[in-house]
C-alpha positions in Angstrom: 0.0 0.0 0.0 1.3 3.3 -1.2 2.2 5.2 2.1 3.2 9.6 1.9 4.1 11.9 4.9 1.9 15.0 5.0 2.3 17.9 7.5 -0.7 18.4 9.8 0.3 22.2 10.3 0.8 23.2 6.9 -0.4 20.6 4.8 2.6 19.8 2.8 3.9 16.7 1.7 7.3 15.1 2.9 9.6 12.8 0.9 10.7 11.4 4.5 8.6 10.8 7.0 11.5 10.4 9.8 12.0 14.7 9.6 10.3 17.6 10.0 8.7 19.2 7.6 10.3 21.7 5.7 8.2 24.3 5.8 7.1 24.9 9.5 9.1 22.6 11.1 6.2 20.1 13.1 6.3 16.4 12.7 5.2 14.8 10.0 2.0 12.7 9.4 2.0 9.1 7.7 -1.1 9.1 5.5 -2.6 6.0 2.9 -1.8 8.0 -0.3 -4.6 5.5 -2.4 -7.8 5.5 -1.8 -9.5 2.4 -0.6 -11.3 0.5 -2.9 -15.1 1.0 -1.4 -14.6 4.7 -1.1 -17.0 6.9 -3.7 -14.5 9.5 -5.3 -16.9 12.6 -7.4 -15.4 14.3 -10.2 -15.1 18.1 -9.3 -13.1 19.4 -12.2 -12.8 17.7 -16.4 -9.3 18.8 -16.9 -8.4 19.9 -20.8 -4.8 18.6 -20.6 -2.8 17.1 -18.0 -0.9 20.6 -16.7 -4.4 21.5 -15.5 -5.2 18.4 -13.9 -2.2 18.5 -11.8 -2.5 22.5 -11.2 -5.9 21.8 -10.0 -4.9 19.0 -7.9 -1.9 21.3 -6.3 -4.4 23.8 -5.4 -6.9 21.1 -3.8 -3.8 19.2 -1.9 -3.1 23.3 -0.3 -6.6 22.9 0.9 -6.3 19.8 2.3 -7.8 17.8 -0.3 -7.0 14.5 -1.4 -7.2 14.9 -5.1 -6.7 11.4 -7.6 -6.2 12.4 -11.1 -8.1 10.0 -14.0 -6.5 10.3 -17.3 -8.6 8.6 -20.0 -5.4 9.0 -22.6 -4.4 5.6 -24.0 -0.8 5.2 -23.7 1.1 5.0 -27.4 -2.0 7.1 -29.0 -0.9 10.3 -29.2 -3.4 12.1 -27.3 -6.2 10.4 -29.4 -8.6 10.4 -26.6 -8.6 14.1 -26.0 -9.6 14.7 -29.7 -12.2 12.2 -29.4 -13.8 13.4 -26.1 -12.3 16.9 -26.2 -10.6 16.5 -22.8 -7.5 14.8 -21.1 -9.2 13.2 -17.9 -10.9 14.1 -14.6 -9.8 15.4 -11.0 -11.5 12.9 -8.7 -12.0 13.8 -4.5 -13.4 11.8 -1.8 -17.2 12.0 -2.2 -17.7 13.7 1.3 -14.8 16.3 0.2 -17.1 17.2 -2.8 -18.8 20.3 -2.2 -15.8 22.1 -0.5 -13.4 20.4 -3.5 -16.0 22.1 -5.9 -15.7 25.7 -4.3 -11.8 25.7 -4.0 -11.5 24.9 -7.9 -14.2 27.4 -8.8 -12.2 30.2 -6.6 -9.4 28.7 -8.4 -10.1 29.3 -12.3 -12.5 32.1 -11.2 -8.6 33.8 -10.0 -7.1 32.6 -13.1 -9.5 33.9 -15.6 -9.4 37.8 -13.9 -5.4 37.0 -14.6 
């Protein structure tokens, strides 16, 4: 199982989970980073290449949101999915983290589109 160290001050991830985070300097947390297999993830944001997907899922993580990213690309295609649906794949939260995941991206590209 796929284990990462996440600061409970600050939120920020740690490649080690024997220091103190970087940042602010408190001990680190050890956290499942996969979700478990009966937990109901929601989409919150269709991303339109990958760049946004993991922009998104930076700006969910500083909230203190698990994001999983969900490419529907097809490795060795070229990309052929996102000309056939128009998109490169889905940011996916926990279910219960939905409504608060929804309002954190829409304050998100609402900041990016007065840019």
């Amino acid at each position: 199982m796929a284990m990462k160290w996440i600061c409970p001050e600050c939120g920020r991830n740690s490649e080690r989970g024997d220091a103190p985070c970087p940042e602010c300097g408190a001990a680190v947390e050890e956290v499942d980073a996969a979700p478990p297999l009966w937990r109901p993830l929601a989409a919150v944001y269709r991303a339109p290449d990958e760049i946004a997907a993991i922009a998104v899922g930076h700006v969910l993580e500083s909230a203190g949101i698990t994001p999983w990213l969900r490419s529907i690309q097809i490795p060795w295609y070229d990309s052929i999915m996102k000309v056939a649906r128009g998109y490169w794949g889905d940011v996916l939260v926990a279910d219960e983290d939905r409504d608060r995941a929804v309002r954190v991206v829409g304050e998100f590209l609402a900041r990016v589109d007065g840019v």
